[in-house]
N, C-alpha and C positions, 0 to 999 in steps of 0.2 A: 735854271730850267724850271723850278717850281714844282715839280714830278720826282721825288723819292720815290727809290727802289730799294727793298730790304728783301731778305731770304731766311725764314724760318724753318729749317727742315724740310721738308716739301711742299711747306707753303709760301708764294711769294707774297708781299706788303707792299701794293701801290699808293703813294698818298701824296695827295695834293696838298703842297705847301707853297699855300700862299696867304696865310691866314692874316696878315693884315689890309688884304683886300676880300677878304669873306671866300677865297681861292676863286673872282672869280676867273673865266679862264682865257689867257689870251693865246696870243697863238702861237709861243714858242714851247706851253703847256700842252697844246695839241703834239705838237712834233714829238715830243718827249714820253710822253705817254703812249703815243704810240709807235715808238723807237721799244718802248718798256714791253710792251708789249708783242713784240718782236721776239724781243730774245727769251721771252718767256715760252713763247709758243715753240720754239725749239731749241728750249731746256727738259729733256724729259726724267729732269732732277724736280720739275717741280709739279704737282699732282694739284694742287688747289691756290687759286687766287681770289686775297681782299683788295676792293679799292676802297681806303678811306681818304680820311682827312684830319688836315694838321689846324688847332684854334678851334673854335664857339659855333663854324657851320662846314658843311658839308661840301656846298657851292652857292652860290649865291648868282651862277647864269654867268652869262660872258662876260668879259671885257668890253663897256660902251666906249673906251676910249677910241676915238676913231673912226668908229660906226656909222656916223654920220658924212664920214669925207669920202664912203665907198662909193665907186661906180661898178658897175656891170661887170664888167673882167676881175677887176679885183677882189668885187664879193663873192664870184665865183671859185676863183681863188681860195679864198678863204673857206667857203662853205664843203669844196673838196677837202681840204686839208681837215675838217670836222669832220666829216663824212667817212673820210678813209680810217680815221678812229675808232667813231663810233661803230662801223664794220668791224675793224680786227678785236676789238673789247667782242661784239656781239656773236661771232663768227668761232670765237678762240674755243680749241678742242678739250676745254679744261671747266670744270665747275668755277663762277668767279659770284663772289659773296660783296655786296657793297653794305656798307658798313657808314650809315649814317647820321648824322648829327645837325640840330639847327636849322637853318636854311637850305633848303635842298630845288631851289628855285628855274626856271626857264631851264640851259641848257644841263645845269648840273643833276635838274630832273629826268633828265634823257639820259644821261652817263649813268646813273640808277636802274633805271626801267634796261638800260642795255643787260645791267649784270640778270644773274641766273636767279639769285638770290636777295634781298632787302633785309639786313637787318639796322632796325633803328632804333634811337634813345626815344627818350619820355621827350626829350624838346626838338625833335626832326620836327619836323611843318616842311609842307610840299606844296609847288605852288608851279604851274604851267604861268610864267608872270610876262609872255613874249610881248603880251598885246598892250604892257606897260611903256614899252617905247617903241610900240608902230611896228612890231616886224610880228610875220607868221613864225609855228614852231617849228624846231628845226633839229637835227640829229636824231632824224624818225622818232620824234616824241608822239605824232597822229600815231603812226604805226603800234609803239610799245604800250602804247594808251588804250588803242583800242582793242588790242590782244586781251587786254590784261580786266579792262572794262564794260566794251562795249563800246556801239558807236553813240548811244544815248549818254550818257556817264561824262565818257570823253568829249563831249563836246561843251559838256556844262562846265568840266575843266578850264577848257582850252579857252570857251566865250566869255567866262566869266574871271579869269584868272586868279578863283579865289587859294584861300591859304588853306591845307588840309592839314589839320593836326595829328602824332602820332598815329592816335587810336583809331580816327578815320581810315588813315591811310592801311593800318591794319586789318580792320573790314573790310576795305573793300577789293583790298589783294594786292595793293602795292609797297606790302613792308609782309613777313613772314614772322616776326619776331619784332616786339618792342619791351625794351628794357629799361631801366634805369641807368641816367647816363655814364654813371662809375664801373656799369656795367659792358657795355659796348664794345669796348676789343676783347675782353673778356669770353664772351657770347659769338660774337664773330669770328675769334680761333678755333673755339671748339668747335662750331659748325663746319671749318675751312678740314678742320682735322678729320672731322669724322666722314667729310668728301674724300680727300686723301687720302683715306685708308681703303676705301672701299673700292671696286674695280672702275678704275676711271674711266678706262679705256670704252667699258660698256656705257659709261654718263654719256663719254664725248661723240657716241654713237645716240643715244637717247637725246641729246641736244639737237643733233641735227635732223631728227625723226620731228621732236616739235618745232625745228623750223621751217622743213616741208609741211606744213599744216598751212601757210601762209600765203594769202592772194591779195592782194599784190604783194609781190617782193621788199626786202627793206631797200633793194640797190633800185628798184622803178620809183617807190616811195621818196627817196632822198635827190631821185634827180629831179620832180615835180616839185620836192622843198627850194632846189638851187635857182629854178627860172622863179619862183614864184618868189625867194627872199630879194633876187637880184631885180626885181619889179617896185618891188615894197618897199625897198631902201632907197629911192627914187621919192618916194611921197613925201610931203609936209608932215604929215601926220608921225612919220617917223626921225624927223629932223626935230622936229616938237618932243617926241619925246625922250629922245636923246638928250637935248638942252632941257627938257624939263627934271631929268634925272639927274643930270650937272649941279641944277643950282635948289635940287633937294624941293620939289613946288609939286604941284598935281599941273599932269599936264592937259594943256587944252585943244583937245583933239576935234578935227573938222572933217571929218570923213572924205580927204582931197591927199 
């Protein structure tokens, strides 16, 4: 399944293992993680959740394998199956800490932006990278981006899909903590602990006070990502860069 689940005391440890594919995530990762997150949500043994990651990055964005053979129903398909995760991670009544490292790229930057919390190493880099292979962002990335930044910020993100280094990503409000990398679970427990201690119950009412602050919706947001990804996965542009990611090249995009 690629989705470990551990239990610390009353902290739970989600972590994506799939480290010789950079985790990135396909969709049996989805299911799993949010099966994990299920049982999390009513365990009221556990008071604080990390999601990290197992190897050298964090996530490294979807799984392209396949991406390009989608049609309409299927990508649809698939974009629920993302969607309903990224809901229960953002939705969950619980402080959840992400805890990351390396590449923290396209969707795996959204599984970040979802948690409550960012801490990262000295070599996280973030990178909104959708428009690398022709598809719009997607698991309310526009949404958690522009929370977090602004619509001006976010868009220099998302147009220009450059790579944000720890310290940036510190400034400007998408990491809360950067560490040194031997440091990172380290920093991420303590933080998860010192949530858990505290009256959670009053967080997981505080959580949902800052997500009524929000217009539009993440669920109006994420169905505008499902028509518009199951449009864009129809283009050349994104068949291009699919094969152009394959065989490791820059690819050569035609605005078609």
């Amino acid at each position: 399944m690629n989705v470990r689940y551990g239990k610390e005391g009353a902290i739970a440890v989600l972590t994506l293992d799939r480290p010789d594919r950079l985790n990135a995530m396909a969709d049996p990762m989805w299911d799993a993680l949010h099966d994990h997150l299920g049982a999390i949500a009513a365990d009221d043994g556990v008071r604080a959740v990390i999601l990290t990651s197992a190897g050298r990055a964090f996530c490294s964005g979807g799984d392209v394998t396949g991406m390009a053979k989608s049609d309409i129903v299927s990508g649809r398909v698939r974009s629920q199956r993302r969607h309903r995760t990224i809901h229960a991670l953002y939705t969950l009544e619980k402080p959840v800490i992400a805890a990351v490292r390396g590449p923290v790229y396209g969707i795996g930057n959204a599984l970040a932006l979802a948690c409550d919390l960012t801490v990262a190493s000295e070599t996280a880099k973030f990178s909104m990278a959708f428009k690398k292979v022709g598809v719009v962002p997607d698991g309310g990335a526009i949404f958690f981006l522009t929370q977090y930044l602004g619509i001006a910020r976010a868009k220099d993100l998302v147009y220009t899909a450059r790579v944000v280094p720890a310290d940036e990503a510190l400034s400007l409000g998408l990491a809360v903590r950067v560490v040194p990398d031997d440091r990172l679970e380290a920093e991420a427990r303590a933080l998860a602990a010192e949530m858990a201690e505290s009256a959670t119950y009053a967080l997981a009412l505080a959580k949902k006070m800052f997500q009524s602050m929000y217009v539009p919706t993440l669920e109006q947001l994420m169905e505008m990502e499902t028509l518009a990804s199951g449009v864009v996965r129809l283009t050349h542009d994104h068949k291009e860069g699919v094969e152009a990611f394959k065989e490791k090249r820059p690819p050569k995009f035609e605005g078609r």
